[in-house]
PyMOL Python script that loads the backbone (N, CA, C, O; Angstrom):
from pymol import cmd

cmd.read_pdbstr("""\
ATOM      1  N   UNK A   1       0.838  -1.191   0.000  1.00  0.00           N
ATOM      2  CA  UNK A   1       0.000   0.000   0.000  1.00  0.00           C
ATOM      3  C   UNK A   1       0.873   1.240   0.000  1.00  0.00           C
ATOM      4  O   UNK A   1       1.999   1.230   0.496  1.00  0.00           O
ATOM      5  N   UNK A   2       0.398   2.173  -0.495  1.00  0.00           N
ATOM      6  CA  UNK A   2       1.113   3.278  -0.950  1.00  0.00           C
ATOM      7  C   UNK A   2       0.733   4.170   0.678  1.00  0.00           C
ATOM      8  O   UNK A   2      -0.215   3.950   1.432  1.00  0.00           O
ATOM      9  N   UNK A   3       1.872   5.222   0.835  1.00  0.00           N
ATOM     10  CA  UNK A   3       1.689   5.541   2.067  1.00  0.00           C
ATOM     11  C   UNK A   3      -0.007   6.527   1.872  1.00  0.00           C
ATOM     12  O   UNK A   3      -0.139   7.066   2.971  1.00  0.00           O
ATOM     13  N   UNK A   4      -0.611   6.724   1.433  1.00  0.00           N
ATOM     14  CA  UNK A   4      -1.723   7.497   1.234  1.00  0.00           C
ATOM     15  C   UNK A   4      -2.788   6.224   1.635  1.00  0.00           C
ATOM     16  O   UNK A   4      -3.818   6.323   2.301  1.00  0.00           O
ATOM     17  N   UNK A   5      -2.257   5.095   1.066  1.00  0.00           N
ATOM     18  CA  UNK A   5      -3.603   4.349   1.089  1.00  0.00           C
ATOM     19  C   UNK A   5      -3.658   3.870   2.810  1.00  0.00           C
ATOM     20  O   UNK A   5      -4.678   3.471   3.373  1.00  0.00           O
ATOM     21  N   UNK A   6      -2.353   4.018   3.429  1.00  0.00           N
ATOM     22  CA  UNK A   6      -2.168   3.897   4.783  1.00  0.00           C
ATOM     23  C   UNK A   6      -3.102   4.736   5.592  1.00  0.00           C
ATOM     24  O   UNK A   6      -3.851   4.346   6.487  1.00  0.00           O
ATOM     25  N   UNK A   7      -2.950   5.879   5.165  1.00  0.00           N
ATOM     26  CA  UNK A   7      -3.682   6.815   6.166  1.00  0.00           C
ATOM     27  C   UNK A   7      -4.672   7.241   5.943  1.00  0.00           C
ATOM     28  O   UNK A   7      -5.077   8.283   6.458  1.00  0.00           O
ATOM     29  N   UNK A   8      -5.314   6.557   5.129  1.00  0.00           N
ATOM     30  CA  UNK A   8      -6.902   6.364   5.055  1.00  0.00           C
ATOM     31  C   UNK A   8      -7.441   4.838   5.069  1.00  0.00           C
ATOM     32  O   UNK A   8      -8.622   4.596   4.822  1.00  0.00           O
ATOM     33  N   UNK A   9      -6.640   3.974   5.328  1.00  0.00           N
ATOM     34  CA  UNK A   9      -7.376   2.912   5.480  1.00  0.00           C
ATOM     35  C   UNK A   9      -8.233   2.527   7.196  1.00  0.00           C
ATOM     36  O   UNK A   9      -8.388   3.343   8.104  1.00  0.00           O
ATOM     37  N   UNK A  10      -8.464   1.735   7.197  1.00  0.00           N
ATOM     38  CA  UNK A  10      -9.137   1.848   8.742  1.00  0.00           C
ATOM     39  C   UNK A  10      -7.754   1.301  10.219  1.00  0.00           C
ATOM     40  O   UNK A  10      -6.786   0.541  10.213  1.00  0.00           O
ATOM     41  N   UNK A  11      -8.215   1.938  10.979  1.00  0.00           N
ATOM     42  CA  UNK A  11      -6.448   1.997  11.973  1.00  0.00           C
ATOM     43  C   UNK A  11      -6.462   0.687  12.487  1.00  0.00           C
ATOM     44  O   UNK A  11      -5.498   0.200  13.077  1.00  0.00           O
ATOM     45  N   UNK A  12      -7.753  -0.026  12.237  1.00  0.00           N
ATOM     46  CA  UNK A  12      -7.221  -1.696  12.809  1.00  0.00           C
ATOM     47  C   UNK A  12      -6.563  -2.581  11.505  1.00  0.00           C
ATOM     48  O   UNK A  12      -5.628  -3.361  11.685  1.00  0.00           O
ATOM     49  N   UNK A  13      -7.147  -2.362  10.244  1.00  0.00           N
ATOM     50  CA  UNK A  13      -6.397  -2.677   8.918  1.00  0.00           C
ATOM     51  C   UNK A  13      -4.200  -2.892   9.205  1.00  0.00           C
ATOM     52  O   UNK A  13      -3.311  -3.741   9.138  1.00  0.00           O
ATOM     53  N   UNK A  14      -4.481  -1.067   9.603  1.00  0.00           N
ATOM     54  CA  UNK A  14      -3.264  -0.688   9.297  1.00  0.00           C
ATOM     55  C   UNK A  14      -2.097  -1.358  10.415  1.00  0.00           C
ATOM     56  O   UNK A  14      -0.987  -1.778  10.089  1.00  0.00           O
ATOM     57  N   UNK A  15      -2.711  -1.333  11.918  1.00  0.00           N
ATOM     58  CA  UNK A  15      -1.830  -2.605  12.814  1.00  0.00           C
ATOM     59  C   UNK A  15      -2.085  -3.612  12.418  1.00  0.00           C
ATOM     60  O   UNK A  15      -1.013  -4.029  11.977  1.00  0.00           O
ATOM     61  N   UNK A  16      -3.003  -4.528  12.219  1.00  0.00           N
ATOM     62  CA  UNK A  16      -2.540  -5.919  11.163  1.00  0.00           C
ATOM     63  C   UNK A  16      -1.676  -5.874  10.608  1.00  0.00           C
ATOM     64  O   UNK A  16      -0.587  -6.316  10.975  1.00  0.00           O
ATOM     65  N   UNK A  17      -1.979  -5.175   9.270  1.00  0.00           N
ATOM     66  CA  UNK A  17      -0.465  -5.207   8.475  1.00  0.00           C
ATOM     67  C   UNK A  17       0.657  -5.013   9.183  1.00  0.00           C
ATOM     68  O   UNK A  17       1.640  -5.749   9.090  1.00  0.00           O
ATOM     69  N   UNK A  18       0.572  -3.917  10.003  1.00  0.00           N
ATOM     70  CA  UNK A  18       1.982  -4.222  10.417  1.00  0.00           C
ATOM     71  C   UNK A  18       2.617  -5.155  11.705  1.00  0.00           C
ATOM     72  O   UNK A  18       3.711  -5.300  12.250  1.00  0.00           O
ATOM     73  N   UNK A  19       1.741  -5.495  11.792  1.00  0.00           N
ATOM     74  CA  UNK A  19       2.205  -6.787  12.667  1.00  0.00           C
ATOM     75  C   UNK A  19       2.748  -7.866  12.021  1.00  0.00           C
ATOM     76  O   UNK A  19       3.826  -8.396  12.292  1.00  0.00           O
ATOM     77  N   UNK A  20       1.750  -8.273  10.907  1.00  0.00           N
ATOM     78  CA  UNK A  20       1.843  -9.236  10.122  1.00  0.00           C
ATOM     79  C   UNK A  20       3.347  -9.042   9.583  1.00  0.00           C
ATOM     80  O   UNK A  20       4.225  -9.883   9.771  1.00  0.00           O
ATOM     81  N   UNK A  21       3.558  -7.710   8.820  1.00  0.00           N
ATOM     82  CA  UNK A  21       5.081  -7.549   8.337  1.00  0.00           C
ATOM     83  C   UNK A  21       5.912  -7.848   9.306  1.00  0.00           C
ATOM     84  O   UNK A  21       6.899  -8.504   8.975  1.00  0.00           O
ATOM     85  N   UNK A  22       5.776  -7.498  10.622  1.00  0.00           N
ATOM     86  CA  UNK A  22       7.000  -7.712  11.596  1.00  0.00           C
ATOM     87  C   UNK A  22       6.882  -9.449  11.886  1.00  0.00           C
ATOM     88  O   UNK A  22       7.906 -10.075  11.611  1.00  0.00           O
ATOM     89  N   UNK A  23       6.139  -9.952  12.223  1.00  0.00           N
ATOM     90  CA  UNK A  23       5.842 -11.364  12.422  1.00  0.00           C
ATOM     91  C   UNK A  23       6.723 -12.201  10.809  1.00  0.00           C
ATOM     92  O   UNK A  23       7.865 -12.642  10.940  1.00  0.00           O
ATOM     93  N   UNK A  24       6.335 -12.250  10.078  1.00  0.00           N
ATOM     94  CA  UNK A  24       6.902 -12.586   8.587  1.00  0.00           C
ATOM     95  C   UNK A  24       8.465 -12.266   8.982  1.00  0.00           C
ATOM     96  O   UNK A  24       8.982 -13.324   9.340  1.00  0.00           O
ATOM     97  N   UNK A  25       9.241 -11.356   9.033  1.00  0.00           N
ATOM     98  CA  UNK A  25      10.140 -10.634   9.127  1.00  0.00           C
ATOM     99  C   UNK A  25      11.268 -11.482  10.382  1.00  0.00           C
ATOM    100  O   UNK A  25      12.382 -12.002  10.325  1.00  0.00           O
ATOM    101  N   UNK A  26      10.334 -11.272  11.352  1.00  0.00           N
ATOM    102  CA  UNK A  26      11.081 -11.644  12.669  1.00  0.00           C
ATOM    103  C   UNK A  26      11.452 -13.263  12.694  1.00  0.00           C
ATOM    104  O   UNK A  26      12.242 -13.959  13.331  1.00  0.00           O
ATOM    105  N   UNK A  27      10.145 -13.560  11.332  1.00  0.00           N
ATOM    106  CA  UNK A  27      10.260 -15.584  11.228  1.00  0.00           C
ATOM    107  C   UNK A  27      11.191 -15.344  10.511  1.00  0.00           C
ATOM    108  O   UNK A  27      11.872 -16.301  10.878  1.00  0.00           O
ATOM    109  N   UNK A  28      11.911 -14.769   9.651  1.00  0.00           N
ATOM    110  CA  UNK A  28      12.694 -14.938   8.505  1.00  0.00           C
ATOM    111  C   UNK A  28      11.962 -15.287   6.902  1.00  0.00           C
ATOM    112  O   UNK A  28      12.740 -15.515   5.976  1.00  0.00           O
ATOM    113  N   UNK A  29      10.854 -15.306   6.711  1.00  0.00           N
ATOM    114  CA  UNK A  29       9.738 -15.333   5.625  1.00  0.00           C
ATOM    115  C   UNK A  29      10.136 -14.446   4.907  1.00  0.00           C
ATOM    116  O   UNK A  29       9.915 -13.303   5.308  1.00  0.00           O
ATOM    117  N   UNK A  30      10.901 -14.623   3.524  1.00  0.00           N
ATOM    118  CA  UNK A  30      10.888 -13.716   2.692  1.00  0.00           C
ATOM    119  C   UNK A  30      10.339 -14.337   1.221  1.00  0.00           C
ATOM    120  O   UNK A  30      10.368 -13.631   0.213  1.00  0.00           O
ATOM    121  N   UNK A  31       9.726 -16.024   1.188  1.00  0.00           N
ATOM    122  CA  UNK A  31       9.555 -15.980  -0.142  1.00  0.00           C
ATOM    123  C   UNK A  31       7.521 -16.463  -0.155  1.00  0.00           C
ATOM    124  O   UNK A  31       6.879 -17.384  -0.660  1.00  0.00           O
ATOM    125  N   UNK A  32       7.318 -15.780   0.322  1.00  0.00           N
ATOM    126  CA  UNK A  32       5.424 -15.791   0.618  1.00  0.00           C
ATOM    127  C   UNK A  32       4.982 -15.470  -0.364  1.00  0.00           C
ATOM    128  O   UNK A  32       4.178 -16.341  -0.695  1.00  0.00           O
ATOM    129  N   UNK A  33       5.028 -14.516  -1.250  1.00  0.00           N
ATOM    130  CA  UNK A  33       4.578 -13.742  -2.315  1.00  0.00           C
ATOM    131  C   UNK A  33       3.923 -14.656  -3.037  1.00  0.00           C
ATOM    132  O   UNK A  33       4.689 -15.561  -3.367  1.00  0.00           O
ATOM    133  N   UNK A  34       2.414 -14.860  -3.567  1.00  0.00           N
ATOM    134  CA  UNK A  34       1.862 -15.963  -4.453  1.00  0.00           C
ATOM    135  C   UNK A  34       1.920 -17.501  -4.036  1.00  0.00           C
ATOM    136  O   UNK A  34       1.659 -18.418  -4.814  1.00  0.00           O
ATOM    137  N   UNK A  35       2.299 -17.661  -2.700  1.00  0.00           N
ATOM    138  CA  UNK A  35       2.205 -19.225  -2.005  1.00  0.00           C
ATOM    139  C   UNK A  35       0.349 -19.049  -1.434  1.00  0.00           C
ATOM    140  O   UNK A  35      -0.445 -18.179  -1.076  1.00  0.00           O
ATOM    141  N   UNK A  36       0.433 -20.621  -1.683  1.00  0.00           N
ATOM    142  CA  UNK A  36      -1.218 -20.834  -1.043  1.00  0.00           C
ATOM    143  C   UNK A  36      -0.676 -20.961   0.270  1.00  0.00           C
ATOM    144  O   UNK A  36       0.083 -21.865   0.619  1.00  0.00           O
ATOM    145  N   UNK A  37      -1.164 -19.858   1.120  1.00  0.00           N
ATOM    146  CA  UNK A  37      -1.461 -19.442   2.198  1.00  0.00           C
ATOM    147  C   UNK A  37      -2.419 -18.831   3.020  1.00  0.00           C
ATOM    148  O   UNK A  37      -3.037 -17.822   2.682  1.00  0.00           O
ATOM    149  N   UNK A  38      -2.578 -19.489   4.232  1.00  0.00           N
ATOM    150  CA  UNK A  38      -4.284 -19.352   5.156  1.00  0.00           C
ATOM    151  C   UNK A  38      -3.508 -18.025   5.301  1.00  0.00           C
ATOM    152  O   UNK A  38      -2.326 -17.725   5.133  1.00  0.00           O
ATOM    153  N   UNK A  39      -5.183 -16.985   5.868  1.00  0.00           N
ATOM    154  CA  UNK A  39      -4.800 -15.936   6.516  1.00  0.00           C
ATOM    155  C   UNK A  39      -6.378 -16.028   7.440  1.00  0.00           C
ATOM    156  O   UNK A  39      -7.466 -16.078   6.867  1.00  0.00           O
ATOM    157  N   UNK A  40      -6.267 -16.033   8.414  1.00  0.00           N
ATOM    158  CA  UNK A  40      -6.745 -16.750   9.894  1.00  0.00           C
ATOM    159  C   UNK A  40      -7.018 -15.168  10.441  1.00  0.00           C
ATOM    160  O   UNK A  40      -5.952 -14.625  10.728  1.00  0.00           O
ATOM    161  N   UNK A  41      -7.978 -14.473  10.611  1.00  0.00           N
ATOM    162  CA  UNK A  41      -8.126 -13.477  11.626  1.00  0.00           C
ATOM    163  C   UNK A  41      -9.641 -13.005  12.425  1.00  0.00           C
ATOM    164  O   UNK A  41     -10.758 -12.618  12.080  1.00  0.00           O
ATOM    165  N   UNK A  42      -8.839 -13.329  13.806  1.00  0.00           N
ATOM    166  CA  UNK A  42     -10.454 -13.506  14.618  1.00  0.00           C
ATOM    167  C   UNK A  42     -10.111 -11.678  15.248  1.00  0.00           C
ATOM    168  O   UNK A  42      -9.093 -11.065  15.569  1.00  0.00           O
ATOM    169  N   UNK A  43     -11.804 -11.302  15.164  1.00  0.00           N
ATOM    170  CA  UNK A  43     -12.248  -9.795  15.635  1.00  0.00           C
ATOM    171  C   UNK A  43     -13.158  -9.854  15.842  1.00  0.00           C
ATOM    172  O   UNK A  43     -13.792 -10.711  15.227  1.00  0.00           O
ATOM    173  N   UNK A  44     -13.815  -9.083  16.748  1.00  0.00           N
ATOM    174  CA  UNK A  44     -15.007  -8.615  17.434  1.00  0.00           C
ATOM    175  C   UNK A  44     -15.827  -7.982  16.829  1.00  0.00           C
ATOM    176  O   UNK A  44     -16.615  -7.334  17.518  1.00  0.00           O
ATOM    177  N   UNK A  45     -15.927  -7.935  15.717  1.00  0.00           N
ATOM    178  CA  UNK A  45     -16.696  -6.962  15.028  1.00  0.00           C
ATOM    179  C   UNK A  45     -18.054  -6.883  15.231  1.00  0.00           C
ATOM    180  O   UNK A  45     -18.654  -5.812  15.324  1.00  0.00           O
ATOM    181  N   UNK A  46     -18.885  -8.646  15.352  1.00  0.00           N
ATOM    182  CA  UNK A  46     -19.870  -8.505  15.696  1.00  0.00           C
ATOM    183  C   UNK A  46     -20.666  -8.180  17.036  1.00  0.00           C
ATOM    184  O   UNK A  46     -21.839  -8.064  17.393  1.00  0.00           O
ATOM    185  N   UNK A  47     -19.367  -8.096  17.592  1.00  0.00           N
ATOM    186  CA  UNK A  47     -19.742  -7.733  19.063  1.00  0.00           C
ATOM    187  C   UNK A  47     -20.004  -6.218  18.974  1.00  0.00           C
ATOM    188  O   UNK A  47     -20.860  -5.646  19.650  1.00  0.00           O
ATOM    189  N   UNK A  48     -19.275  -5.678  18.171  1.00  0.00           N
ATOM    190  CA  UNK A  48     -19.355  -4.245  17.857  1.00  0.00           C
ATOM    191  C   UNK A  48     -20.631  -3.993  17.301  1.00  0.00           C
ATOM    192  O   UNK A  48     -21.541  -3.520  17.981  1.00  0.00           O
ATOM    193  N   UNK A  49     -20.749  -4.276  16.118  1.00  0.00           N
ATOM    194  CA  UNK A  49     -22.196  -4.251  15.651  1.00  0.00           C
ATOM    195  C   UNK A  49     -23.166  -4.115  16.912  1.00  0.00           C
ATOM    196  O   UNK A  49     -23.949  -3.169  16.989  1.00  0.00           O
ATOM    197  N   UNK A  50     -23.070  -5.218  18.013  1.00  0.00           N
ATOM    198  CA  UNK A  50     -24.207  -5.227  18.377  1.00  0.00           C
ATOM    199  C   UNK A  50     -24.530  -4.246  19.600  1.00  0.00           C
ATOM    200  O   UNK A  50     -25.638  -3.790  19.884  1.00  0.00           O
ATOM    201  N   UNK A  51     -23.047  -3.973  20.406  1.00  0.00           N
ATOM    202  CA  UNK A  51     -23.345  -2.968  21.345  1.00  0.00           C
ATOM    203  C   UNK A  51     -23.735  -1.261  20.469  1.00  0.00           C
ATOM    204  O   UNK A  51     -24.402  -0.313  20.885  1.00  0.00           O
ATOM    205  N   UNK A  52     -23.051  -1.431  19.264  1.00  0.00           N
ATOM    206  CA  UNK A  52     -23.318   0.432  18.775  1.00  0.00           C
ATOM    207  C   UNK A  52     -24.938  -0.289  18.389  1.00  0.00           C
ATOM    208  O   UNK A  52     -25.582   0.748  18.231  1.00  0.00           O
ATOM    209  N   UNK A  53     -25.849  -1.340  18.174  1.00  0.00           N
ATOM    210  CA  UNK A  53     -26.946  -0.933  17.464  1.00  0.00           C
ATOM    211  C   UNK A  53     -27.814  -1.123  18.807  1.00  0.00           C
ATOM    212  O   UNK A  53     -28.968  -1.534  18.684  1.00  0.00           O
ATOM    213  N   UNK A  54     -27.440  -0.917  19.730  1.00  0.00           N
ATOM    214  CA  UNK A  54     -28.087  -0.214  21.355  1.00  0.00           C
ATOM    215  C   UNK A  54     -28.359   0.952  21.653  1.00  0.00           C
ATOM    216  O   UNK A  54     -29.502   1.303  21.944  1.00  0.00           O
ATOM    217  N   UNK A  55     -27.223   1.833  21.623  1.00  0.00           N
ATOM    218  CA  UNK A  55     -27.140   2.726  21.537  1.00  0.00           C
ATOM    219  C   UNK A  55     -28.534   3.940  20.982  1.00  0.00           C
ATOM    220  O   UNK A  55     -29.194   4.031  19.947  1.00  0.00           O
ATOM    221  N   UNK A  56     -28.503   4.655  22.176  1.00  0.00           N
ATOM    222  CA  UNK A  56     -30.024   5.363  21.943  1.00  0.00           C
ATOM    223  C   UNK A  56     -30.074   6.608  20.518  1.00  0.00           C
ATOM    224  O   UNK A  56     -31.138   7.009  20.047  1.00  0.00           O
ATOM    225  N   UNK A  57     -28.764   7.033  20.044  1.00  0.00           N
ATOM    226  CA  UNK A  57     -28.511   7.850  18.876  1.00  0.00           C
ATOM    227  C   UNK A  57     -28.172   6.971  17.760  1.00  0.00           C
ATOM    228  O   UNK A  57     -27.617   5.887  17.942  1.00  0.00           O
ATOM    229  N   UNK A  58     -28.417   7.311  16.881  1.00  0.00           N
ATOM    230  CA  UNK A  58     -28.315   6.192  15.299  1.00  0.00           C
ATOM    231  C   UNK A  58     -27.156   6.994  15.310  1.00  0.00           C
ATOM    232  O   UNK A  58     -26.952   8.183  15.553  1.00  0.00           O
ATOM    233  N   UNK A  59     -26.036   5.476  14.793  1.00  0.00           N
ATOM    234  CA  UNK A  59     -24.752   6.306  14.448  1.00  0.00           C
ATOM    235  C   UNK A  59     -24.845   6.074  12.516  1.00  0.00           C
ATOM    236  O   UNK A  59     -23.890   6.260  11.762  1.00  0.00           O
ATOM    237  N   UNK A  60     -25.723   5.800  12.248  1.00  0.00           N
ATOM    238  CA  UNK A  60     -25.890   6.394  10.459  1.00  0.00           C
ATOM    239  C   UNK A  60     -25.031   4.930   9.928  1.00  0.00           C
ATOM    240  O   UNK A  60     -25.093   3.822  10.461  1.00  0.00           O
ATOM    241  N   UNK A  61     -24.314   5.289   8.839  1.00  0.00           N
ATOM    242  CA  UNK A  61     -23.779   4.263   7.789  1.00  0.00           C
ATOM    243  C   UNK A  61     -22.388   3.865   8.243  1.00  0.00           C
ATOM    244  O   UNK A  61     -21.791   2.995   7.609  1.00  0.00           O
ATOM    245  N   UNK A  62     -21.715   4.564   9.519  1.00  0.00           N
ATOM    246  CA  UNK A  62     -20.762   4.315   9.830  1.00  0.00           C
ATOM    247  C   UNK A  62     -20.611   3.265  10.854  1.00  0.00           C
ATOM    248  O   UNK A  62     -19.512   3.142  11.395  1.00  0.00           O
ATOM    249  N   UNK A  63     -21.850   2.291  11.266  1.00  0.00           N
ATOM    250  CA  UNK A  63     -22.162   1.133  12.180  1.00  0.00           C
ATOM    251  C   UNK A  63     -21.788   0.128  10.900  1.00  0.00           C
ATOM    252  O   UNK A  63     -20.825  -0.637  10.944  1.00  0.00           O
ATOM    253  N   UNK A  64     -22.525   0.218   9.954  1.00  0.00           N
ATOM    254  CA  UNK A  64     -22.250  -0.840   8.943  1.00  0.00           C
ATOM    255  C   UNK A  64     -21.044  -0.840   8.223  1.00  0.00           C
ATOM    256  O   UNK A  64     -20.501  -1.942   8.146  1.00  0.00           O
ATOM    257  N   UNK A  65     -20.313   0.386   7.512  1.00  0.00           N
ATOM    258  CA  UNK A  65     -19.028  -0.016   7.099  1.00  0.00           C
ATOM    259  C   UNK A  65     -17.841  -0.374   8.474  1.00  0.00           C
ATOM    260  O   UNK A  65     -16.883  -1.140   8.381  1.00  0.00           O
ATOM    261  N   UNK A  66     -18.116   0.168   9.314  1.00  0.00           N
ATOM    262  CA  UNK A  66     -17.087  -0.609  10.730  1.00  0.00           C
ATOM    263  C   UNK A  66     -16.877  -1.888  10.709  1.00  0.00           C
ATOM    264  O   UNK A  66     -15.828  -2.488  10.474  1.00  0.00           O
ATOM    265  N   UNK A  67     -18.412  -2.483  11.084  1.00  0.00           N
ATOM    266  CA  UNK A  67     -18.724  -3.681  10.979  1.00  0.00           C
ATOM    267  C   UNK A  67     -18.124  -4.507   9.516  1.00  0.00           C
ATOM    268  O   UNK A  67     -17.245  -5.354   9.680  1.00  0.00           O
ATOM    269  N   UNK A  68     -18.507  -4.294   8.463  1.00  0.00           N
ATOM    270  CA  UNK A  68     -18.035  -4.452   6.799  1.00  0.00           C
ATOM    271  C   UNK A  68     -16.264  -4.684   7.191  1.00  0.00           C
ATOM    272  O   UNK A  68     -15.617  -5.657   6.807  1.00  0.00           O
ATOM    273  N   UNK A  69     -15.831  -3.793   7.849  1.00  0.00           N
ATOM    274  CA  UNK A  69     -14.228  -3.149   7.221  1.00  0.00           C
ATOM    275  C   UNK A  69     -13.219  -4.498   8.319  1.00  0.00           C
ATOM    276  O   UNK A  69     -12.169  -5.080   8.044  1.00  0.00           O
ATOM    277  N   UNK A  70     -14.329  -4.612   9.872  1.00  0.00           N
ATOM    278  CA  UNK A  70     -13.934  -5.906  10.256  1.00  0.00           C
ATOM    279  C   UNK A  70     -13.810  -7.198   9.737  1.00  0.00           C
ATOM    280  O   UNK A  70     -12.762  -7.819   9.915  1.00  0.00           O
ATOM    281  N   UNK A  71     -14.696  -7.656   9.151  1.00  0.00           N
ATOM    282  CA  UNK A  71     -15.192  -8.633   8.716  1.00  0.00           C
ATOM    283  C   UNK A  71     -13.698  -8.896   7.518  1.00  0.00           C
ATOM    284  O   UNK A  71     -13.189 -10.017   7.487  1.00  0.00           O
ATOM    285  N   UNK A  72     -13.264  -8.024   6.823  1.00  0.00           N
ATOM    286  CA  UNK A  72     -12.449  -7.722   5.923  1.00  0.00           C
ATOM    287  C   UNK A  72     -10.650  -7.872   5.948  1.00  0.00           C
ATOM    288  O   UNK A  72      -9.753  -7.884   5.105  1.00  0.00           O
ATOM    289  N   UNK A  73     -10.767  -7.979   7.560  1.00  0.00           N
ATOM    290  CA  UNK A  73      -9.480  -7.523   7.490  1.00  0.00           C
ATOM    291  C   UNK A  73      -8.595  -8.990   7.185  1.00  0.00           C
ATOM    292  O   UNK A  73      -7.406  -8.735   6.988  1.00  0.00           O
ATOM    293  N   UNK A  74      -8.878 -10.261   7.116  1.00  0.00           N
ATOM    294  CA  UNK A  74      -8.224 -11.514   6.671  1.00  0.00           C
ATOM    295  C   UNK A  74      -7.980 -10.859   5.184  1.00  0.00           C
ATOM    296  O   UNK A  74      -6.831 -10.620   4.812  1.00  0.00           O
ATOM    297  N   UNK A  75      -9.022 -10.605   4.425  1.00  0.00           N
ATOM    298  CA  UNK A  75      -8.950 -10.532   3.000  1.00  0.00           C
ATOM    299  C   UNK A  75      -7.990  -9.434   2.569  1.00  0.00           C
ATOM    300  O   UNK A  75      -7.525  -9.504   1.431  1.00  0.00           O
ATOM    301  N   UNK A  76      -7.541  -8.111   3.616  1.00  0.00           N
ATOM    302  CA  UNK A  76      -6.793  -7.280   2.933  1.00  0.00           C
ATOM    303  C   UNK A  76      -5.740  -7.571   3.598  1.00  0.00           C
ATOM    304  O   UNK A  76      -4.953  -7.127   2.762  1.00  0.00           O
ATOM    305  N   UNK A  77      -4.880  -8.065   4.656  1.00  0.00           N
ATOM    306  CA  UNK A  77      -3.937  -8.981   4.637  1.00  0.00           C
ATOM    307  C   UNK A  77      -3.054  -9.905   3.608  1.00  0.00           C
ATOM    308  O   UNK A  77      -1.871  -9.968   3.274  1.00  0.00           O
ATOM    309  N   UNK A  78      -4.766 -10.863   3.157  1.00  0.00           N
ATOM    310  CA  UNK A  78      -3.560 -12.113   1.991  1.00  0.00           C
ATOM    311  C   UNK A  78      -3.940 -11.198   0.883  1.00  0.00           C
ATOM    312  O   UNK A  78      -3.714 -11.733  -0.202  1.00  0.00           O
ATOM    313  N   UNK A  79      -4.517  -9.818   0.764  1.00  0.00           N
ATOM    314  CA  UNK A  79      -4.282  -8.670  -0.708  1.00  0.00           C
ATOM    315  C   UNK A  79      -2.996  -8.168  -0.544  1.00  0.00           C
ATOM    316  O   UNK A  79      -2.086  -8.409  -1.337  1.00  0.00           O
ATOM    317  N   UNK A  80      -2.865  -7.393   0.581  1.00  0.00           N
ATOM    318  CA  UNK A  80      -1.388  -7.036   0.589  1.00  0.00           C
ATOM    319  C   UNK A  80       0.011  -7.686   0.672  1.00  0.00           C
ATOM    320  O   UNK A  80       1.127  -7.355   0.274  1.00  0.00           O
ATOM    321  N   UNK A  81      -0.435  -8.625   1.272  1.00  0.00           N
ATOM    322  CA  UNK A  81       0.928  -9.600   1.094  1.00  0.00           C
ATOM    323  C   UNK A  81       0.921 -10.660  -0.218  1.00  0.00           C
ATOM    324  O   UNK A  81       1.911 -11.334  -0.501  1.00  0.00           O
ATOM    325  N   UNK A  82      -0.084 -10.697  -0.820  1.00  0.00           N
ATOM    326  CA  UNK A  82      -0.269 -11.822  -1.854  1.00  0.00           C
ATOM    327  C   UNK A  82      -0.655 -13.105  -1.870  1.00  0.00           C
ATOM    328  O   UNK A  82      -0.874 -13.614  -2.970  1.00  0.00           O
ATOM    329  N   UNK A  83      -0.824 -13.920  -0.620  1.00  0.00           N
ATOM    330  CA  UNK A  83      -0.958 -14.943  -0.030  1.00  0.00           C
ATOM    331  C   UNK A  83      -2.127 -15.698  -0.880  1.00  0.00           C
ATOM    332  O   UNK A  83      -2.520 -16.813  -0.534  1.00  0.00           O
TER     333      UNK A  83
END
""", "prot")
cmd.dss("prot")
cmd.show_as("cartoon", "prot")
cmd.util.cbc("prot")
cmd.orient("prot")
């Protein structure tokens, strides 16, 4: 990701990735690129969903892409690394 796409992506996206890079890194993993590889990631999202749709103020379209952008973050992982 280009540093722009960094600082607009969502801030739990962006510690994944970089965990993931340091984890890869710290194993010594440098030939991943295009290997069939799991990408495994457990989040709360629906827990999220369900305490904001309590909440006595509608928080609008930004309950559902939260929720959406969780659900997501395995898939933009094995996007950015290639997996």
């Amino acid at each position: 990701m280009t540093k722009s796409d960094l600082d607009h992506c969502d801030p739990q996206l962006r510690l994944l990735l970089e965990d993931v890079h340091k984890s890869l890194k710290d194993a010594g993993e440098v030939d991943y690129h295009g290997k069939p590889i799991g990408c495994y990631v457990g989040t709360f999202g629906h827990e999220r969903l369900e305490m904001s749709s309590k909440e006595p103020q509608p928080n609008g379209t930004q309950t559902a892409l939260a929720s959406s952008i969780n659900l997501m973050l395995a898939n933009g992982v094995s996007n950015e690394f290639n997996f």
